[in-house]
C-alpha positions in Angstrom: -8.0 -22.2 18.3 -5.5 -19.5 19.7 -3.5 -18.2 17.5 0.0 -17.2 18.0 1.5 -13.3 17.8 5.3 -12.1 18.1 6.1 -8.6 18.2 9.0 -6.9 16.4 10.6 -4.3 18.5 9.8 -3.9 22.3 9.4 -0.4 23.0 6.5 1.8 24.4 3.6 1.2 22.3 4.3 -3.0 22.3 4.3 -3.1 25.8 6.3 -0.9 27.9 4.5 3.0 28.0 5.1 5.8 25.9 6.4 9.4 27.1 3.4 11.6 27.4 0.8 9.1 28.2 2.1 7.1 30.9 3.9 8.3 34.3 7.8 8.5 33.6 8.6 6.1 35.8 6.7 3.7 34.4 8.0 3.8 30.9 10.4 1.3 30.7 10.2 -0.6 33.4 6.8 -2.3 33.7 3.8 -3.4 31.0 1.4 -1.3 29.8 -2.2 -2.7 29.2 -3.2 0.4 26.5 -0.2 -1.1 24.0 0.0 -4.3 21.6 1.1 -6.9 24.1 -1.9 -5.9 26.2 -3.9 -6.0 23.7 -3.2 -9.3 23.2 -3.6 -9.8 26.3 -7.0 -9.0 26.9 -8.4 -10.7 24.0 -9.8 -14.0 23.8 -8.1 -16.4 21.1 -4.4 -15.1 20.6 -1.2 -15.2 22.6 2.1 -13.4 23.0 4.3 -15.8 22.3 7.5 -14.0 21.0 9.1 -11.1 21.1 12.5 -9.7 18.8 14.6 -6.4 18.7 17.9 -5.6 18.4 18.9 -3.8 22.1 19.2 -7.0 24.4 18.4 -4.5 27.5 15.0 -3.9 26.1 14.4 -7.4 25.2 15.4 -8.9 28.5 13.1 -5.9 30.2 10.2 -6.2 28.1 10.7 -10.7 28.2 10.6 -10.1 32.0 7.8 -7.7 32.2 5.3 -9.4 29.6 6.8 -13.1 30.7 8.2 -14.2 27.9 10.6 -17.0 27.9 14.4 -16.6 26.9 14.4 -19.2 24.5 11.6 -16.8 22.5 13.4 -13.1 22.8 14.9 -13.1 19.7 18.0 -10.6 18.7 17.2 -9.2 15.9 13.7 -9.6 13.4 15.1 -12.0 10.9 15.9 -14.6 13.6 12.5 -14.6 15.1 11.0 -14.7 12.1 13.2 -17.7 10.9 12.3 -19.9 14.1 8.6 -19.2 15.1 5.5 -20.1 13.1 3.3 -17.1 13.8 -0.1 -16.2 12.9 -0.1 -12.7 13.6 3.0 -10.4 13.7 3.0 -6.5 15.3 5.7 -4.3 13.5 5.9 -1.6 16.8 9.2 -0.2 15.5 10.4 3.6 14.4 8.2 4.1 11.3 11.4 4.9 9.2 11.9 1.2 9.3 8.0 -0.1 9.1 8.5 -0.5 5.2 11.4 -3.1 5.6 9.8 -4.9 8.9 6.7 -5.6 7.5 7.8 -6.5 4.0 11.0 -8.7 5.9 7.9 -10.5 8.2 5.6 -10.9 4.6 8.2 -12.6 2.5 9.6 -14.8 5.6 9.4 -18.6 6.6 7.3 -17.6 9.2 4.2 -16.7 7.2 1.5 -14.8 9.2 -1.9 -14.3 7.9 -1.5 -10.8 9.5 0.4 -8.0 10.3 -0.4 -5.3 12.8 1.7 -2.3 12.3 2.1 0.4 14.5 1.1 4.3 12.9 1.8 5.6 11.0 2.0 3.1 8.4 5.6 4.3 6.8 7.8 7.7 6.3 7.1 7.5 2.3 4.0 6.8 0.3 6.2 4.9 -2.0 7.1 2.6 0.9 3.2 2.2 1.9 2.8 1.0 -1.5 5.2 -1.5 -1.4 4.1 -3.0 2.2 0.5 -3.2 0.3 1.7 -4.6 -2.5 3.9 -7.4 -1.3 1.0 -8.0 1.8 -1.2 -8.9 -1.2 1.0 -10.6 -3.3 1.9 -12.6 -0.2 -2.2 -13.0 0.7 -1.6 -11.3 4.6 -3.9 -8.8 5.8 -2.2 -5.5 6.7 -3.5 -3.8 9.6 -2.5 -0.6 10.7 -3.1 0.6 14.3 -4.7 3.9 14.2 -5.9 3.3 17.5 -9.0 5.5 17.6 -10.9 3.6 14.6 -10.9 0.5 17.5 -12.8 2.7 19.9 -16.6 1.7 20.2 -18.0 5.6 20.3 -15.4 6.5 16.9 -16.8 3.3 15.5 -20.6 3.9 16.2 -20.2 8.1 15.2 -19.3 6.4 12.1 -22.5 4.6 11.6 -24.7 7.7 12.6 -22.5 9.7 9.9 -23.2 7.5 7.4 -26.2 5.0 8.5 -27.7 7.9 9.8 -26.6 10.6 7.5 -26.4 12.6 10.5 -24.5 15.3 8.7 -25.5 14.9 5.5 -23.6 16.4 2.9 -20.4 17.5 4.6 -19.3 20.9 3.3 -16.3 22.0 5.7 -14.4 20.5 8.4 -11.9 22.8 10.9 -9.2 20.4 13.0 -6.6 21.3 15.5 -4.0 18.8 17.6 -0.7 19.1 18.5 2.9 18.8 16.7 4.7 16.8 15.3 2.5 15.6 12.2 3.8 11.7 11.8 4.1 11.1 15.4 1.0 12.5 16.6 -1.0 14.0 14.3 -1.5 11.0 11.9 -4.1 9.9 14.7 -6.4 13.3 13.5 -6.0 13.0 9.8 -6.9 9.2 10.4 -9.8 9.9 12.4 -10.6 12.9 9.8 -10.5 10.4 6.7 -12.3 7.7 8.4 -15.1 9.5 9.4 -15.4 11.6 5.7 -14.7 7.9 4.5 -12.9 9.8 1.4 -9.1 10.8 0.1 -7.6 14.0 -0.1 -7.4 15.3 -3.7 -5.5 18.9 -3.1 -3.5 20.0 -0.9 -1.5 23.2 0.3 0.6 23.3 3.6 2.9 25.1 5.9 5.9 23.0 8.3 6.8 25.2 11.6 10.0 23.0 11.5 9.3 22.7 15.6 9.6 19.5 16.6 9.1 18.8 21.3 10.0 15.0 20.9 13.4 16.4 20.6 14.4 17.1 23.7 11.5 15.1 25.8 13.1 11.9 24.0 16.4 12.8 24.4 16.9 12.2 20.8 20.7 12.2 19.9 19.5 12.7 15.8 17.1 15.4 13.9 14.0 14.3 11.9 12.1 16.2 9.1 8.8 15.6 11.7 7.2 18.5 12.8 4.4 20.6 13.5 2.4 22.4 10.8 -1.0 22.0 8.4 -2.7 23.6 5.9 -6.1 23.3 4.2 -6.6 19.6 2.2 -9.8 19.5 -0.6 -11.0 15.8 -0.2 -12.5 14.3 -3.4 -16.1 14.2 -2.0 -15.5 18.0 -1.9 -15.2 18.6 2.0 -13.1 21.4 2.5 -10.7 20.9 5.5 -8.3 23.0 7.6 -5.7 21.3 9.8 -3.6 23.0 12.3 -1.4 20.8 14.2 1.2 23.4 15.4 0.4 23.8 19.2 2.7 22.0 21.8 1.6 19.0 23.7 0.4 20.8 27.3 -1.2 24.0 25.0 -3.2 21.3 22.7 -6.7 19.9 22.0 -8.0 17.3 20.0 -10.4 18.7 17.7 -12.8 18.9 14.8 -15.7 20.1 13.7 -17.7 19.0 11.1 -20.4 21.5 9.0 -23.1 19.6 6.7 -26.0 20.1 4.8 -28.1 18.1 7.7 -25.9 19.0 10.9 -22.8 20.1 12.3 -20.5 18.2 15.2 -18.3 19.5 17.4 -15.4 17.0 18.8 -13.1 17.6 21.5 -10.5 14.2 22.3 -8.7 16.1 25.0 -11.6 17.3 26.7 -14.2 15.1 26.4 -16.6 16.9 24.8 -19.1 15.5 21.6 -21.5 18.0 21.2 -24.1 17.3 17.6 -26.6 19.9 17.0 -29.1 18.9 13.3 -30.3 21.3 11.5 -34.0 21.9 11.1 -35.9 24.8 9.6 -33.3 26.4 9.4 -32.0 26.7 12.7 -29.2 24.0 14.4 -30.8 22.1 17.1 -28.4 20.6 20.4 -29.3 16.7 20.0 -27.9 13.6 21.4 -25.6 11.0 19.8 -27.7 8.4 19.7 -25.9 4.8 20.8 -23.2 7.4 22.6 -23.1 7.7 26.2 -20.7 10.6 27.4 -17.9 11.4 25.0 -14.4 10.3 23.8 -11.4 10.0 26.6 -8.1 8.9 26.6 -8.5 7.1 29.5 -11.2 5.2 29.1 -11.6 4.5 25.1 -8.2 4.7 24.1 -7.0 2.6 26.8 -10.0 -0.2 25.3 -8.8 0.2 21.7 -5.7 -2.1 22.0 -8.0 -4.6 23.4 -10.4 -4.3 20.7 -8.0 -4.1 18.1 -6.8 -7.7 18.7 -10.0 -8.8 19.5 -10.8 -7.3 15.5 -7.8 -9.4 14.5 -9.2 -12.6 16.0 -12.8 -11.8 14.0 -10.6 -11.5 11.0 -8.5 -14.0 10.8 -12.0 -16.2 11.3 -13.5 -14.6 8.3 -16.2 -13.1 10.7 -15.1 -9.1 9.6 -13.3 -7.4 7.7 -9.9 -5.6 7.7 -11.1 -2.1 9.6 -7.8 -0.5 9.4 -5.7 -1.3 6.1 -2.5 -0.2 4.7 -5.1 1.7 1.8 -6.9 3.5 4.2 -3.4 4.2 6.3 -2.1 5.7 3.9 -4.9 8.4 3.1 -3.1 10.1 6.0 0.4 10.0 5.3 -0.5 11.2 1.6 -1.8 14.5 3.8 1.4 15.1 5.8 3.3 14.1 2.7 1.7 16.8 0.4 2.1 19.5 3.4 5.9 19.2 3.3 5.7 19.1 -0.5 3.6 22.3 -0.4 5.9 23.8 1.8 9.3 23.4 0.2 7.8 24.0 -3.2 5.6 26.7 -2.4 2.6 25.1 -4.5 -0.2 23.1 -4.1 -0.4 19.3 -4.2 -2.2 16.9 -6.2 -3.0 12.9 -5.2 -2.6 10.8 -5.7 1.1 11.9 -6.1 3.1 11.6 -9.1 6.2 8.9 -9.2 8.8 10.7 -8.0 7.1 12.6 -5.3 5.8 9.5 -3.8 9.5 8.2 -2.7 9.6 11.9 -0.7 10.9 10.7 2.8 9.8 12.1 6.3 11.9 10.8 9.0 10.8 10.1 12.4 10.9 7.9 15.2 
């Protein structure tokens, strides 16, 4: 069987490159494999087969580029949703408007068994919520595409941390990326959360108000996104420090991890996984076991699209299960969340939220 995908919205990470990543001329103007219609792409057992957004130029570019037909670019959500029966839907719009895609695509004719949305999975936790809740009401898997869980060395660190209890109890963890928090530095928190495998439970946290996509976007509104961290207690009593305040060309991926067993150093940017266990009392520089070389954007990220729809296929067969949902999405945005809470209130944090504070807003694109 192959099943069928459309996309909703036709922008850099569906298909066409994304400002920082790819060359400039690129973006825009030709597919990108490391993106949700390459992803499709590459895997075995699902196809392309519409596409929908509301700026005809970047329909008719992105129709052309991924070959689409013109009788399947669709003006507007609603309309592609009304005509095409889909199994698999990718929301790859600004995350301000994630909550009403993927709800729109849950309660339509169309009727996926899943939805891949783009990170980070809304601007509110309140809206999260509702995307879970209606995916479940509706039975449709919601997967959300932190990118890095799909990488094979993320996903086999993850087996030695826990399999393996390579680290044993973890007692500390120190992170550092680049600004701005939704639009970049969801991917840290994610990758922070899925290796701990636990939720933040207090949380107090500083906003620079900076905010480079600004002017590198040429962005004609202001958003609420920006750099800034603080220091998150998880509820398996890791203690963590996040700094995400450095510009893009200044910044580099990484954490490092303290335990009762070990400690791991992990650099994205540079490539560098370094593990060192700890026995008799002194740390000792060992391999990763299963892990050749380390992370790279070039290599592993550019696989992880690939992988992720290859992880949609397995799942819509019933041979795994969801690695990515809207729950475990929204461990993250309850962390950037509580940092601009902390800020403007000059007090600590508490999740899971109360009412009120979960409708708190933090617009991006």
């Amino acid at each position: 069987m192959t099943y069928k995908a459309g996309i909703i919205g036709t922008g850099g990470v569906a298909g066409m490159g994304l400002l920082g990543m790819h060359d400039e001329e690129q973006i825009g103007s030709e597919k990108i494999e490391a993106s949700h219609a390459g992803g499709y792409d590459a895997a075995d057992g699902i196809e392309l087969v519409a596409i929908a957004d509301i700026d005809e130029e970047k329909l008719a570019r992105f129709g052309e580029a991924w070959e689409i037909p013109d009788s399947r670019q669709y003006v507007g959500h609603e309309a592609m949703l009304s005509a095409e029966d889909l199994d698999v839907v990718s929301v790859c719009t600004p995350s301000f408007l994630h909550a009403d895609h993927v709800i729109d695509t849950a309660e339509s004719a169309s009727s996926p068994d899943l939805i891949w949305c783009e990170k980070p999975v809304a601007s509110a936790v309140g809206d999260a919520e509702a995307m879970i809740d209606t995916c479940d009401r509706e039975g449709i898997e919601l997967l959300v595409n932190h990118s890095f869980r799909f990488t094979d060395k993320l996903r086999q660190l993850r087996e030695l941390v826990h399999e393996e209890n390579i680290l044993g109890e973890v007692h500390s963890v120190s992170t550092q990326f680049r600004m701005e928090l939704l639009r970049n530095s969801t991917h840290l928190l994610d990758t922070l959360v899925y290796l701990l495998d636990a939720r933040a439970e207090r949380i107090s946290g500083y906003i620079t108000g900076e905010n480079e996509a600004v002017d590198a976007l040429e962005a004609d509104t202001d958003v609420d996104d920006s750099g800034g961290g603080g220091f998150v207690v998880m509820d398996d009593g890791t203690f963590a420090t996040v700094d995400c305040t450095m510009p893009r060309e200044d910044s580099s991926m990484n954490l490092n991890f303290i335990g009762s067993e070990g400690k791991l150093y992990m650099n994205n940017d540079d490539g560098e996984w370094r593990y060192w266990a700890l026995e008799d009392g002194e740390h000792v520089e060992r391999s990763l076991e299963g892990i050749e070389g380390s992370w790279t954007w070039d290599d592993d990220y550019e696989r992880a699209f690939a992988n992720a729809a290859e992880h949609i296929v397995d799942v819509l067969e019933g041979r795994a299960e969801n690695d990515s949902t809207g729950r475990e999405a929204m461990r993250s945005l309850e962390i950037i969340v509580g940092f601009y809470l902390s800020h403007y209130t000059s007090g600590q944090v508490t999740v899971p939220l109360e009412r009120p504070l979960r409708d708190v807003e933090i617009t991006s694109w």
